[in-house]
N, C-alpha and C positions, 0 to 999 in steps of 0.2 A: 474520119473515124468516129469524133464524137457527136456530130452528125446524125450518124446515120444510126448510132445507139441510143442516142435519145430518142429520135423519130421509132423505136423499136421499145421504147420505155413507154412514152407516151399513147402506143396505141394497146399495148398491156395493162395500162393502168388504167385506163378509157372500157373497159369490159363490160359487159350489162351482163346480168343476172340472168339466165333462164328462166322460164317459166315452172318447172320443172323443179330447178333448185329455189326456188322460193318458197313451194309448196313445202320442199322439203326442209327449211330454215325455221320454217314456221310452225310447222309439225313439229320439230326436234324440239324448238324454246315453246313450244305449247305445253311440251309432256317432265321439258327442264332438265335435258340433256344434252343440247348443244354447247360444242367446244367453242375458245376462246379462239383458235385460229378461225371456224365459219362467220361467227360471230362477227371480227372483224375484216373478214371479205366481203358481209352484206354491208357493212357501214361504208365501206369503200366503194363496192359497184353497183348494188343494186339503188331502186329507188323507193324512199318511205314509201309513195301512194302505196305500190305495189304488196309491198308487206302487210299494210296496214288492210286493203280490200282483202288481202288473200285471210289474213287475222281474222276479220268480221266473218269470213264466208267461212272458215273453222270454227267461231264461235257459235253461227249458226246452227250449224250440221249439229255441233257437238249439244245441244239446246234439245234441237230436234228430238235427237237420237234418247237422249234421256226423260220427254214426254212419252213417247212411245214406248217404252220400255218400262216406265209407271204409268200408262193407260193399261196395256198388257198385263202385267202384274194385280194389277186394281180393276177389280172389274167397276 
């Protein structure tokens, strides 16, 4: 029995992150509303690179979007 609940722990705690919720982890601590429980599910399952590409590629966009928006504005 204890067995075969840890083989059921271990592949639980073995989880990767979606792609999907990373967008979303990073979004949420971009804007400084993510909880302490997500928080510590991305330190658990997901992996830095993952956060950190998806980071740069929101810091991008968010880069972008704010040239544009004062080219626009500013002739």
């Amino acid at each position: 029995m204890p067995i075969s609940n840890f083989s059921k722990m271990s592949v639980s705690s073995q989880k990767k992150s979606s792609f999907i919720s990373v967008i979303k982890s990073v979004g949420a601590a971009f804007i400084g509303v993510q909880s302490n429980k997500n928080r510590e599910r991305d330190f658990s399952e997901g992996k830095l690179s993952h956060f950190i590409i998806v980071g740069i590629v929101c810091v991008v966009i968010f880069i972008g979007a704010l040239v544009a928006v004062v080219s626009l504005v500013l002739p």
